[in-house]
N, C-alpha and C positions, 0 to 999 in steps of 0.2 A: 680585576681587582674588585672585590664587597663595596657597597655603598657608602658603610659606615668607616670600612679602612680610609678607603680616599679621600673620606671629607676630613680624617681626623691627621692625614698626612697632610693636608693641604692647608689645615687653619692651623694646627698644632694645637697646644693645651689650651683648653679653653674651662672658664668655672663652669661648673652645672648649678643651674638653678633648678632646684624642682618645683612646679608649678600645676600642684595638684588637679587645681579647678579646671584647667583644662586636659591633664593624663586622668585622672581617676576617671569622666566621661567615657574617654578612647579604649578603654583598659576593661570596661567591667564587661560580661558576657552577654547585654543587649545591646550591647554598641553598633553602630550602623556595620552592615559588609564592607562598606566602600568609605573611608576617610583622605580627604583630601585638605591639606594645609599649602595655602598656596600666598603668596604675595610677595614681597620683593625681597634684596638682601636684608640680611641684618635682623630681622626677626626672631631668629633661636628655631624655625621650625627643625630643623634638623635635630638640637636638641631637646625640643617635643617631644620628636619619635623616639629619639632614645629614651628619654623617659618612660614613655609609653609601652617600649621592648620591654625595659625592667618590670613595672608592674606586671606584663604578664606572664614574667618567668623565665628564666633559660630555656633552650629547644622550641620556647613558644612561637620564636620569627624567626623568619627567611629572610637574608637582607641580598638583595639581588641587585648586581649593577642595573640601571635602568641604561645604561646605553648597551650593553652584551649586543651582538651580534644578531640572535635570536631569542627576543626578549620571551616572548611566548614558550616557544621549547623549553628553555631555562626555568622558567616558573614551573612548566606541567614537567619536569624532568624531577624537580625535590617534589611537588606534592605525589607524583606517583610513587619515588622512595618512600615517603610518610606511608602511603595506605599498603605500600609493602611488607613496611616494618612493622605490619598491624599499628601505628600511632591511634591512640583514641581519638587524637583532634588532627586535623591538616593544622600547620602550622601557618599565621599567618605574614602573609606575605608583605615586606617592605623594600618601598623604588623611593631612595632619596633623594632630591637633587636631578629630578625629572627634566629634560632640557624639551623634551617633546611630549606632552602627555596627551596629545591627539595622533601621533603616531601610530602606525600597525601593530610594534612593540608590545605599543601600552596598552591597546585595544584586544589583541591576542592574552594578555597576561588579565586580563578582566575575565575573558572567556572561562578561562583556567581556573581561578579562583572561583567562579560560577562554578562552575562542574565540579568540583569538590567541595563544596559547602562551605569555603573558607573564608576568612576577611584580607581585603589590601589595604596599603597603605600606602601615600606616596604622599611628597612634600614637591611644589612645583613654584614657579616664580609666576606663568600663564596658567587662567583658571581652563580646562579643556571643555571643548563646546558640547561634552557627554554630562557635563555635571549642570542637571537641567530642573528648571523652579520646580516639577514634577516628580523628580525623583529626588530629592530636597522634601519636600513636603511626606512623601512617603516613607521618607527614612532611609531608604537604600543608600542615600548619599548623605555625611558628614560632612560638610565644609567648615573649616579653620580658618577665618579670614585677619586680613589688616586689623580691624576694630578688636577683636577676641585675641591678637597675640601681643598689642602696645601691653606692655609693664601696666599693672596697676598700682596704688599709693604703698599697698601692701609686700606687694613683689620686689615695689623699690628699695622699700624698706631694711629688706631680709639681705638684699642684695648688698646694701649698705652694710649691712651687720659684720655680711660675710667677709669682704672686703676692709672690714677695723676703720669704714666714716664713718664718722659722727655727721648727721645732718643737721641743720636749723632748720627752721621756719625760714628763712630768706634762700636758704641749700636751695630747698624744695621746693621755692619758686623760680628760682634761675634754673634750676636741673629740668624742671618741665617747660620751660621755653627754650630749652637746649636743646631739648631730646624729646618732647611729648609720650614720653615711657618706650620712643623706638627701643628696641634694647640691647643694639650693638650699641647705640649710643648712649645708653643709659652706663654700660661698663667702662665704655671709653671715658664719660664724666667725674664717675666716682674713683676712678685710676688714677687721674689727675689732682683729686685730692688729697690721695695717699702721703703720708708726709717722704715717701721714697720716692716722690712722684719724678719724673724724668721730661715727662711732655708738659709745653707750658700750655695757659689758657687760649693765646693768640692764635699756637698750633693743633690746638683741638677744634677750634672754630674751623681753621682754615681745613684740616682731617673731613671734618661733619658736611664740612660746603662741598670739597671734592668728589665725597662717600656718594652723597643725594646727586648730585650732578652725573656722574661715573656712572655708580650701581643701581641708581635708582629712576633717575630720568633717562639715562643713556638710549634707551631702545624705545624713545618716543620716538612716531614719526612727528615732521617738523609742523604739519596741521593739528594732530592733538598739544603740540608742548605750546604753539601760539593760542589755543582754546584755556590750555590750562593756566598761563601764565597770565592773561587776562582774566580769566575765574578766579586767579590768587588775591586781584584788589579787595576782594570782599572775607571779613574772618569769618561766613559766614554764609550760606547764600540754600535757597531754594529755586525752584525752574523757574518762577517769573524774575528774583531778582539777578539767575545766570542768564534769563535770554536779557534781560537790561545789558548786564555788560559784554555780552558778545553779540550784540547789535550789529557789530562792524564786522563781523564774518558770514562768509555763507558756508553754512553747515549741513548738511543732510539731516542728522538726527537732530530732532526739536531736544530743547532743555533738560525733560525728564527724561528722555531716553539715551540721552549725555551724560546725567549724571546715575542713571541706573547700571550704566557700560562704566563708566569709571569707577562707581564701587564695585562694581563686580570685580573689577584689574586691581583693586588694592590701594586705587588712589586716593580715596577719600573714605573719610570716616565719620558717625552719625557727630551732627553738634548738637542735638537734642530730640526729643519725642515728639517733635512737630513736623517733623518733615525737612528739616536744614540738615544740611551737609557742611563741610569744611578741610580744605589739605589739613595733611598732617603738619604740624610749625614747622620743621625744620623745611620739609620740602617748599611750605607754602616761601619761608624767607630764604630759599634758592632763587625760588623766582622770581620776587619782587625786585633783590638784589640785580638779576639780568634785567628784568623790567625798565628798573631808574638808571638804568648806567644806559643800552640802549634806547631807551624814548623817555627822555627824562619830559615830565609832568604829566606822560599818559597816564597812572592811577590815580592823580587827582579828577582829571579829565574822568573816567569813568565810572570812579565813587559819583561824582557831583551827579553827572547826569543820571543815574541809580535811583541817587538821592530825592531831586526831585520829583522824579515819577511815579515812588513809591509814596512820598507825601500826597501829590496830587492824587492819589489809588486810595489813600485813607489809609496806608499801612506806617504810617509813623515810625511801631515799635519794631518792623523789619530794619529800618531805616536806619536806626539810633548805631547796630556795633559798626557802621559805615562812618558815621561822623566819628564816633571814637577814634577810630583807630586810620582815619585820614583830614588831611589837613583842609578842609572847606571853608570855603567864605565863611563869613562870621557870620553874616545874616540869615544863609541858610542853615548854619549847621543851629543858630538859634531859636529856629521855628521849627525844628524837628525835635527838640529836646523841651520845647515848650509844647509839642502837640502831644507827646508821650506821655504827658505828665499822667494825664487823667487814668489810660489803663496800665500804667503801672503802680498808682495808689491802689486799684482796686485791686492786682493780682499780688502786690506787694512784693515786686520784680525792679530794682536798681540795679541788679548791677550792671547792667549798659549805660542807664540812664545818669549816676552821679558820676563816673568818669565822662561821659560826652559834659555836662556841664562845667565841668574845669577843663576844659579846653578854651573854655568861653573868658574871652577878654574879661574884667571888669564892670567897664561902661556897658556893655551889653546885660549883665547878667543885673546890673543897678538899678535898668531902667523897665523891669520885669518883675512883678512880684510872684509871678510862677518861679522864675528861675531863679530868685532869691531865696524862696523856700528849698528850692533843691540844692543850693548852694549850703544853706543850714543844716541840710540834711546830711553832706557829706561832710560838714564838720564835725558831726557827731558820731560818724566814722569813728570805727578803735583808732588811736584813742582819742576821747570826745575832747572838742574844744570847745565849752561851754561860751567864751565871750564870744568866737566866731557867729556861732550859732543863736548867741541871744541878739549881737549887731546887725545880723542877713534876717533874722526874724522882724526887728525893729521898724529896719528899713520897708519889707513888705508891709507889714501895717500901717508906715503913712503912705501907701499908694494905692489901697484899694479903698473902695465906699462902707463906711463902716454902718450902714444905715440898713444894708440889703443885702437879705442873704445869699451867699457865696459859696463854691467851693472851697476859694482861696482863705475866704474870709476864717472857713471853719476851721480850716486846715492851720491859719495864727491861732486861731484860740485854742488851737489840741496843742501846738507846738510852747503857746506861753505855759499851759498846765503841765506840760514837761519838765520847762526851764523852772518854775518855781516849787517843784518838788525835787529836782535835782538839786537844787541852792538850799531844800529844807524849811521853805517858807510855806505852810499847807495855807496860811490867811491868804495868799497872794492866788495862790491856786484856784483857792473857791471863789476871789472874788474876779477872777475872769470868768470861771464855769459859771458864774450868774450873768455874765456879760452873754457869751455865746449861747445860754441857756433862754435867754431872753428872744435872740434872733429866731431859736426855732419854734420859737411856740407863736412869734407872729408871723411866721413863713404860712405859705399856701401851701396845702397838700401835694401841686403840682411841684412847685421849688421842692420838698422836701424828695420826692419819688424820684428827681433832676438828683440832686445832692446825697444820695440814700448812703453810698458808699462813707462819704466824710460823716453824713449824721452817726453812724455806725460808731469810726473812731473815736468821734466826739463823747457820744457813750462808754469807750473803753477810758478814755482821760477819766470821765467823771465816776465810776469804778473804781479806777485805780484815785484817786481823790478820797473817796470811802473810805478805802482800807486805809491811805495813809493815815487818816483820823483815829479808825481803828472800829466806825461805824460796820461791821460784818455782814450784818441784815441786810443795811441798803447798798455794800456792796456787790453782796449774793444775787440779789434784784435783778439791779444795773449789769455785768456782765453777764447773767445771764440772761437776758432779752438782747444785749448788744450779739451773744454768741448765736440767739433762735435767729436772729435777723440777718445777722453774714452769713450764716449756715443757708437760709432758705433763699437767700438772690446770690449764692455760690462768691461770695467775697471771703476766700480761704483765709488771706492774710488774717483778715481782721479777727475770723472764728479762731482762728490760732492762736493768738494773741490773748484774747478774752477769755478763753479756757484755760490756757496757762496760769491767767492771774485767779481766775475763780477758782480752781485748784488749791492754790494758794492758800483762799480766803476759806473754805468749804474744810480745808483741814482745820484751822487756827480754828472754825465754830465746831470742830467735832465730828464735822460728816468724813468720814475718813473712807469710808465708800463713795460715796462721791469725788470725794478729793483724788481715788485712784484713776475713778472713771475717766473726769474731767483730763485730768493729766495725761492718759493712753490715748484721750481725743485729738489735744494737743499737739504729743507726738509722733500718731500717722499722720495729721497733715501736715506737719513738717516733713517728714519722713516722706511723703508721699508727694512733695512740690519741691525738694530737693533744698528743706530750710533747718536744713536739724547742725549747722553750724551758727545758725544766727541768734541772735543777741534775747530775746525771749527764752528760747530755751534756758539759761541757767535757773527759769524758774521751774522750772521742769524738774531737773537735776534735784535743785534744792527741796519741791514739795516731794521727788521721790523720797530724798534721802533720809527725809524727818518723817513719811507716812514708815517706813522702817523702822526709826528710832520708837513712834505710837506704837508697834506694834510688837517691840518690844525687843527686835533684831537690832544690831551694829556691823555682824558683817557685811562686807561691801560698802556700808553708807561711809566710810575716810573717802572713798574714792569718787563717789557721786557728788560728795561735799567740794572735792578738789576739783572737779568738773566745773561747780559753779564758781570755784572761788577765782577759777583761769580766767574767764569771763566775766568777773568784777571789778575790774579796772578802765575793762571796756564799755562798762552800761554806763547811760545816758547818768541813768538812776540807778544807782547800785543798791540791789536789796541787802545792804551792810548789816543792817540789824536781828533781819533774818536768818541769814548764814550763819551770825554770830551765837544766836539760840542752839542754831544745829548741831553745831560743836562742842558748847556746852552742855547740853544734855550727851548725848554721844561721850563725853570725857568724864560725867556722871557714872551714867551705866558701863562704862568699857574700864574705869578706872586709867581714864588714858592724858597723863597731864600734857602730851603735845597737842590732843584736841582740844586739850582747855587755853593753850597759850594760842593756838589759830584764832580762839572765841576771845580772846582777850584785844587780837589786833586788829579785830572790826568792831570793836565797841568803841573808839576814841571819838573824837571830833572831826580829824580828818577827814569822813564821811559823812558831808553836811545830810544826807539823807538821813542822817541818826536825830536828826533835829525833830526830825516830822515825825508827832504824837504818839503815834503806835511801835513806830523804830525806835523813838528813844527810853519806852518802856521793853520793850523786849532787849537792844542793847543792854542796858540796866540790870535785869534779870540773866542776861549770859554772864555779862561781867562776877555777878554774885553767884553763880554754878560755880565757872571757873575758878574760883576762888574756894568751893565746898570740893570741887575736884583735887585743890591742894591743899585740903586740911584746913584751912582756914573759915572757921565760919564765925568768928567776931568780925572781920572783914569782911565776908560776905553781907552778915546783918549790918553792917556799916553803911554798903553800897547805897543798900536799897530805903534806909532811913531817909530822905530827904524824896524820896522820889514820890512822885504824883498821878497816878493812873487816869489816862483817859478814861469819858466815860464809858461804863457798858466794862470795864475790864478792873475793877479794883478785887475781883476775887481773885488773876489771873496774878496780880500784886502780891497780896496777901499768901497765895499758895506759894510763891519766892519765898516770902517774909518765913514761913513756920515753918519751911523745910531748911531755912538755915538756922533758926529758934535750936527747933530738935537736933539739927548735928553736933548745937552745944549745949544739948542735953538740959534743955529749957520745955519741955513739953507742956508745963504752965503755959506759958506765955504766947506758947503755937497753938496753943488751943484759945485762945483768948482771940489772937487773931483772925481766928477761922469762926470765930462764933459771933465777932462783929458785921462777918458778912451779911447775916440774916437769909431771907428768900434767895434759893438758888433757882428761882425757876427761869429767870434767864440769861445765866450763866452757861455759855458752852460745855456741854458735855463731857469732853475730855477731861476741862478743867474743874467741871461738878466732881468727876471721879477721883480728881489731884484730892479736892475737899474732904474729900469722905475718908481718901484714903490716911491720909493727913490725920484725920480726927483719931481713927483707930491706931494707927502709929502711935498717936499723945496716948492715947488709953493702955496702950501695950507697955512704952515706956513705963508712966504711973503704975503698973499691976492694977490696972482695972478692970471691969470687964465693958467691951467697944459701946454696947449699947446698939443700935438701929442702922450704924453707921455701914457696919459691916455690910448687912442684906442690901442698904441702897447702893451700895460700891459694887457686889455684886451683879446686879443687875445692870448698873452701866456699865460694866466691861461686858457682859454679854452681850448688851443693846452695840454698844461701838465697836468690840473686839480689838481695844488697844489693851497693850499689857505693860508698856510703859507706866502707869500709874502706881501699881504693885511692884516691879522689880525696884522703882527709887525710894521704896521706902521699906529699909532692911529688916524691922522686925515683924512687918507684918508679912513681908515675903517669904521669914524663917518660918510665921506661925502657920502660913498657907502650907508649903511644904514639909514640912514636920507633921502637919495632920492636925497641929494645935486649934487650929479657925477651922471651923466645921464649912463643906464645899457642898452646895448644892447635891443630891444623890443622882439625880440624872440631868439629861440636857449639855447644854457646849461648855459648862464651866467643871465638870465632875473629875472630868482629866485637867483642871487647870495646875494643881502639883507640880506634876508632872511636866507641864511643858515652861512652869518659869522655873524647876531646878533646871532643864535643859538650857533657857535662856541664858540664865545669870551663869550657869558655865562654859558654853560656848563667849558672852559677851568676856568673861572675864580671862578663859582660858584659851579662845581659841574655838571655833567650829569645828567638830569632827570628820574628819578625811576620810575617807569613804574612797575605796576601792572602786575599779570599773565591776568587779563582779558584785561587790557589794551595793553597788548601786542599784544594777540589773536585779539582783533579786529584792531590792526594798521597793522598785515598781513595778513588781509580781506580787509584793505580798498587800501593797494598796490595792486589793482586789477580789474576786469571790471565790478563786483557787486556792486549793488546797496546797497542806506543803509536796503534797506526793505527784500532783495534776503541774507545780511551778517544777519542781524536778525532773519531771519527763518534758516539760515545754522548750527547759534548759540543756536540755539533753546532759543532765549530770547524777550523779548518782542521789537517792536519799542524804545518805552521811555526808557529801559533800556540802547539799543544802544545809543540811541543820548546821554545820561547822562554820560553811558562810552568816550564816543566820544568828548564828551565837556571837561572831565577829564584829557583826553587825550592830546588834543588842549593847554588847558591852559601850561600844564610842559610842552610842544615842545615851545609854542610861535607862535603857527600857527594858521591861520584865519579860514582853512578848509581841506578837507580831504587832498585834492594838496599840501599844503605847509605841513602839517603834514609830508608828505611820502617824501619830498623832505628836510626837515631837519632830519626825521629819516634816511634817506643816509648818507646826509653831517657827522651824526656823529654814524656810521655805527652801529647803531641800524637795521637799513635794509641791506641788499648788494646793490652793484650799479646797477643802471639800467643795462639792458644788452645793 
């Protein structure tokens, strides 16, 4: 019987998931000779290979029982037919469900495939002692392990899909401590959901226990499943803290060459890029389960002693997912979650640490001002419980010396400048930043280089204090010497952090190249320390989504906006005032009144951060877009009547104020206002060019002619390359494109026409769809080839090109290949030029 009859006789219908990332690999025509997917039940490798069969075609595989008789003969018996039949290719060979793959068999059938230039394939439960670090490295051999077949969040996803769940947010965390993506188990779970479902929860648990017991652990002998089962107290572990807890055995192979033999078998899968390992959950709580039933208190017994040796070794932060996730005296599990503290401030790594400290009684955590800060910390957890967190703050400051400086010390005064810009009081703010600002400037060079990391923070608060005011300069400053400084003593967290928010600020004065830079800094190192879920990012999100609105785009930015707004509920400090601008403009340019009613329900009071200076003028100004987004600009001029600009920003007021003048057709009076400003010379840039543009707006309505206004407007969109300025004001964007306002003859503004008719019709109508072919040829024709030289590169005729080409032309709006690649920029279908 074939490999693949018997297995589909034996399991019967089973769904297919297609699981590209690992077939397209196996499939393509540099694929290793030899692939081997091997590790325990339940995996899907068998449906790999099929997958894998499909990509490469019908006739392409041989699917050969691996137990035949003579596994050898049978292999070189079809590939000699193949070179019979003249076949261009031997076909490759596949052995499913390998019961021996150190055998003669399989060893003969390797031969074979040698001598005819062919690949194999076989899927095995035992990795065979032929598949060697050396031939791994060389490529000869492909291995598919444990780790490369668990379901990813993606896989799960689809699977879901397939299957008619809906998951949650709470699904998909019981589904991955049911199943850690195994992916028999992953279908068994979501089956159970089905509202036809037949199996209860009770009996899928008890299914998953027997499954790992049975098919998974069964052919342990009983010296590895006693190694493993005591390796499971740990969710976690490396050679020194597995030779900790298998102390009590004598074992031949030392720690690492224990756990280098059990990942090679499938047992274990990486916990991160430092060297940890970890069961998979389900298997590891198989074991645990037999563990406390027979020797009930041995995993505390060898967490604890773990515990302390790793404290006493100086490894704390090994230490910390031990106390988590077992029950330890209080006193020890106290002083390992107080010794951590330090290098997880500076790597900006809790999540071990704020779960081990809610494990902690009360009184222990009361009598700590370490661990009262970390207690504050995890109140601020989504979603923030600002009184927890201001009473665990409180407490630590009357227990530490307020006279000398501290880590802990600095660490209350970063946490009060949080707590009093969340509540919206920026007075309360500054006058602690003078409090803690005080201690450092009478610290010793020594204390400060001891404290470097918290002075850092301390930096980032008074940064973000700036901008609250709405101070930009000395914000721009401040985060960035806070970000040269975590950058150069490698404190990610903090560089993270302080970039995101300079980003921020770097946009609002204009620098919009910067403000990209800073932002892409940001998010590799989130991206690159595993932080692009956390709580900083929405500013991310948000300086993306409004450096696009500058530049004159909307597509995409509804959904960058929605990114941030998911994470608003969860900030400490929710930038409400912010998000609410983004919208607003966005419901400007896109004519889109759902974005202007988003922008309307972050401008309320509800978000005491609208209180603080700079938020409740930019609030203020969304609210009164929103409002010009639904036709209303007596109420929009209504808004902003009473309102009072911080200083340094009364022109960013005023540019509100006349663009809702002129919506009601008041050009007087927007000119009146824009000419109270006087000196713009240090007025940010962006909003210099709101000014200018604003002016010539009033002079277009009146029929008059712009006067100076024009040439200085132009030059600041060249200097910033935002095009936001021109698209919000309609008749100077008709005069620009209609040919009316004469446009620079050469340099970056000459095609500007051009790319804000493209604008304002993709904003209004929708971005142009574009074909995969017509994509292919618009980046051919970004380039120094001719149409004749991109038509032979395409292997397509002349007339096909030009026919693509004309296709192409027409949804841009473009006359010829030039203005094609110069509105695919503008609406960043291309990158910029360099």
């Amino acid at each position: 019987m074939q490999g693949g009859e018997r297995d589909r006789r034996r399991a019967g219908p089973r769904p297919v998931l297609s699981r590209p990332r690992l077939s397209e690999p196996l499939a393509r025509r540099d694929a290793a000779p030899i692939v081997v997917v091997q590790g325990p039940p339940g995996l899907g490798k068998s449906l790999l290979l099929d997958d894998v069969a499909r990509r490469l075609g019908a006739g392409r595989v041989a699917r050969v029982d691996p137990d035949a008789g003579d596994l050898g003969a049978a292999v070189g018996d079809i590939l000699a037919h193949a070179v019979a039949d003249d076949a261009s290719d031997p076909p490759v060979i596949l052995l499913d469900d390998t019961s021996d793959p150190d055998g003669d068999g399989v060893r003969a059938a390797l031969r074979a495939v040698r001598d005819h230039d062919t690949r194999l394939m076989l899927s095995t439960r035992t990795l065979p002692v032929w598949v060697t670090a050396d031939r791994l490295l060389d490529g000869t051999i492909h291995l598919v392990g444990l780790p490369d077949l668990l379901f990813d969040g993606a896989e799960v996803q689809q699977l879901a899909t397939r299957l008619r769940v809906a998951l949650s947010a709470d699904d998909v965390a019981e589904l991955e401590q049911a199943t850690d993506g195994w992916p028999a188990l992953v279908v068994a779970w979501l089956r159970t959901q089905r509202p036809d479902a037949t199996l209860s929860e009770r009996s899928l648990h008890d299914l998953i226990d027997r499954f790992v017991r049975i098919e998974v652990l069964g052919d342990l002998p009983p010296s590895d499943r006693a190694l493993l089962t005591d390796a499971a107290a740990a969710p976690r572990f490396d050679a020194t803290v597995l030779a900790l807890l298998l102390e009590d055995h004598a074992t031949p192979d030392d720690p690492a060459t224990l756990i280098d033999r059990w990942a090679t078998a499938g047992r274990l899968v990486p916990a991160s890029d430092e060297g940890h390992w970890r069961l998979p959950l389900p298997v590891r709580r198989c074991l645990l389960a037999q563990l406390d039933l027979e020797r009930p208190g041995r995993r505390t017994d060898l967490v604890t002693r773990a515990v302390r040796l790793l404290v006493a070794r100086g490894r704390t932060t090994d230490a910390l997912p031990l106390v988590v996730d077992s029950a330890l005296d209080k006193a020890t599990a106290g002083s390992v979650v107080r010794a951590s503290w330090e290098p997880a401030v500076a790597r900006g790594q809790f999540d071990d640490l704020l779960p081990a400290v809610n494990t902690l009684p009360d009184d222990v955590v009361a009598a700590d001002p370490v661990l009262l800060l970390l207690a504050a910390i995890s109140a601020v957890a989504p979603p923030p419980d600002l009184d927890t967190f201001a009473r665990r703050v409180a407490q630590a400051d009357r227990l530490v010396d307020q006279q000398t400086l501290s880590g802990t010390l600095l660490t209350i005064r970063c946490f009060q400048m949080v707590l009093a810009r969340a509540r919206g009081d920026d007075a309360a703010a500054l006058a602690v930043e003078r409090r803690g600002r005080a201690l450092i400037d009478a610290a010793a060079d020594e204390q400060l280089r001891e404290h470097l990391d918290r002075v850092v923070y301390f930096d980032w608060q008074t940064g973000a204090n700036r901008l609250a005011t709405g101070d930009l300069e000395a914000a721009e400053t401040i985060l960035g010497q806070a970000a040269t400084q975590a950058r150069h003593h490698s404190i990610a967290w903090h560089e993270a952090n302080s970039e995101a928010l300079r980003s921020y600020t770097s946009l609002l004065r204009g620098d919009l190249a910067g403000s990209a830079r800073q932002s892409r800094t940001a998010s590799e190192i989130a991206r690159r320390h595993g932080w692009a879920d956390n709580q900083f990012t929405d500013h991310v999100h948000l300086t993306r989504g409004t450096l696009d609105l500058e530049h004159g785009r909307t597509a995409g930015v509804a959904e960058r906006l929605h990114r941030a707004q998911r994470r608003l509920d969860r900030d400490v400090v929710p930038p409400a005032g912010r998000l609410a601008l983004a919208w607003s403009v966005l419901a400007l340019l896109a004519g889109d009144r759902t974005a202007a009613g988003h922008a309307d329900l972050l401008t309320g009071d509800d978000y005491a951060t609208n209180r603080l200076p700079l938020n409740r003028l930019l609030a203020m100004i969304a609210r009164s877009y929103a409002l010009l987004a639904r036709d209303d600009p007596k109420a929009a001029s209504d808004v902003l009547e009473p309102v009072v600009a911080p200083a340094r920003h009364a022109a960013l007021l005023a540019v509100a104020r006349a663009r809702a003048l002129l919506a009601a057709d008041d050009p007087l009076a927007a000119g009146r206002e824009l000419a109270a400003l006087g000196d713009l010379g240090t007025v940010p840039l962006t909003v210099r060019a709101d000014v200018h543009a604003l002016h010539v707006e009033c002079a277009l309505q009146r029929g008059v002619h712009a006067g100076g206004a024009a040439h200085q407007l132009f030059a600041l969109i060249e200097r910033t390359g935002a095009r936001r300025p021109l698209l919000l004001a309609p008749l100077l964007r008709t005069a620009i494109v209609g040919g009316e306002l004469p446009l620079p003859p050469s340099g970056p503004l000459s095609t500007l026409a051009v790319e804000l008719a493209a604008l304002h019709r993709a904003n209004t109508s929708g971005a142009p769809a574009l074909s995969e072919r017509e994509t292919e040829v618009l980046l051919s024709l970004d380039g120094p080839d001719t149409l004749s030289e991109i038509a032979k590169s395409m292997y397509i005729s002349g007339n096909t090109l030009k026919t693509t080409a004309r296709s192409l032309y027409r949804k841009l709006g473009a006359a010829d290949r030039y203005e094609a690649v110069t509105v695919a920029r503008a609406l960043a279908i291309l990158p910029p030029s360099p």
